[in-house]
C-alpha positions in Angstrom: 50.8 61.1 100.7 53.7 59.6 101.8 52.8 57.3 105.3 48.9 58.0 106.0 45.6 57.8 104.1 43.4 59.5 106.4 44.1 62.7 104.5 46.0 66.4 105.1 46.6 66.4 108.5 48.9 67.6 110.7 50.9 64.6 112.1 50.8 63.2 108.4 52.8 66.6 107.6 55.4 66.3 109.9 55.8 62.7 109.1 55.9 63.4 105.3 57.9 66.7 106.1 60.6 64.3 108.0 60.9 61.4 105.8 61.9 63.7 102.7 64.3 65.4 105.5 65.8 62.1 106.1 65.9 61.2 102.2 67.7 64.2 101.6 70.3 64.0 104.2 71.0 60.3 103.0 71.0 61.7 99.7 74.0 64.2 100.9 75.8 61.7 102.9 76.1 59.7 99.4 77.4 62.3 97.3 79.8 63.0 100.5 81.0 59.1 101.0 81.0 58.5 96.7 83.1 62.0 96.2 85.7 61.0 98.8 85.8 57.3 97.9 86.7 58.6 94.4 89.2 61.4 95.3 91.1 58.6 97.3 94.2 57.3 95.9 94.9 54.9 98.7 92.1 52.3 97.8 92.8 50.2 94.5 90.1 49.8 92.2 89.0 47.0 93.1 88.8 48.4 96.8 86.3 51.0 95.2 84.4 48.6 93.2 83.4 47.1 96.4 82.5 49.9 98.4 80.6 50.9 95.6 79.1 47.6 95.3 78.2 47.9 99.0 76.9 51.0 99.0 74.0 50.5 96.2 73.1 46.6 97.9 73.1 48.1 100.9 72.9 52.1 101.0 72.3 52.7 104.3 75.0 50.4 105.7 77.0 51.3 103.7 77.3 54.5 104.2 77.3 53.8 108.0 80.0 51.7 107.3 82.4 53.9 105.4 81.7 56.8 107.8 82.4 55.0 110.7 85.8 53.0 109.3 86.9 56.1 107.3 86.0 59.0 109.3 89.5 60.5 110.3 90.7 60.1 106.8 87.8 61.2 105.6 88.4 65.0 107.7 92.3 64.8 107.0 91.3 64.6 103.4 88.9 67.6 103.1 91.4 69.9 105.5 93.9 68.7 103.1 92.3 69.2 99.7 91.0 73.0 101.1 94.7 73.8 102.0 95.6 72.6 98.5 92.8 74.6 96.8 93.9 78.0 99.3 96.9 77.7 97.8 96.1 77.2 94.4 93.8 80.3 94.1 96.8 82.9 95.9 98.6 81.2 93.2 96.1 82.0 90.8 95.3 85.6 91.9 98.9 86.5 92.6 98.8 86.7 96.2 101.6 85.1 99.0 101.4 84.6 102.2 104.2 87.4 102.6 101.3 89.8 100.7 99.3 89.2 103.3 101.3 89.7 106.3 102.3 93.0 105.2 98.6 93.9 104.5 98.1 92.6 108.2 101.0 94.9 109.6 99.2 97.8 107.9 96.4 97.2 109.0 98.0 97.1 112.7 99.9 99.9 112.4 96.9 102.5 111.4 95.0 101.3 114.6 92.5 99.1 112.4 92.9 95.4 114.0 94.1 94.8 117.4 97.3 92.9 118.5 95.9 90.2 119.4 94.2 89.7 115.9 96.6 90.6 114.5 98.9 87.6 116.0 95.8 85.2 115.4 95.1 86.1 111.8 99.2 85.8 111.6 99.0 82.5 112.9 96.8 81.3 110.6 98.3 82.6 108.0 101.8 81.0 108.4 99.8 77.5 108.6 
C-alpha cells in the first residue's frame, strides 16, 4: 500500500489510485519541461545546466518554475516546431500547398464540402 495500513479499502484506493495519478502527470510534465529546455537554442549551456540542476534538487519547483517563466515560449515553440514538421513531411510526400487547394476546389466544385469550408480549410491552408 501506498498511504494506509488498515488494509484494501476503498478510500485507501482512491488515495493510492490518485497519488500514482499525480506521479505520472509530474512524470509527463518533466519529459515536457527537459524536451523543450533541450530543443531551445536561446539558453547557453550553462543556462541549461542550471535548470537542469534545479529541476532534479528541486523537481516540483522546478518544474513550476520553468512553466510559469517559460510558458509563452514554451507554446510558440511547439506551434513552431509542428509547422516546421507539416512542412517537412508535404516535402517529404510530395505534396504543396497549391496540391491541396486544387484538391479543395474539386472537392467544392462536385458539391462535396460547402463554401464556407471550403474558405476555412483554405485559410488554414495558406497559413
Amino acid at each position: 500500500m501506498l498511504f494506509f495500513n488498515d488494509g484494501f479499502t476503498f478510500p485507501n484506493f482512491l488515495a493510492d489510485v490518485f497519488s500514482i495519478f499525480i506521479f505520472i502527470l509530474w512524470f509527463w510534465l518533466l519529459i515536457t519541461v527537459s524536451s523543450d529546455l533541450f530543443r531551445r537554442h536561446d539558453v547557453s549551456g550553462w543556462g541549461k545546466v542550471l535548470w537542469v540542476i534545479f529541476l532534479i534538487i528541486l523537481p516540483y519547483i522546478g518544474i513550476f518554475a520553468y512553466l510559469l517563466t517559460q510558458h509563452r515560449g514554451m507554446a510558440e515553440r511547439d506551434q513552431a516546431r509542428a509547422k516546421q514538421v507539416r512542412e517537412d513531411l508535404r516535402n517529404v510526400v510530395g505534396f504543396s500547398v497549391a496540391d491541396e487547394i486544387e484538391k479543395l476546389d474539386k472537392l467544392k466544385a462536385s458539391g462535396s464540402i460547402s463554401a464556407d469550408e471550403h474558405s476555412r480549410l483554405r485559410a488554414k491552408l495558406v497559413q
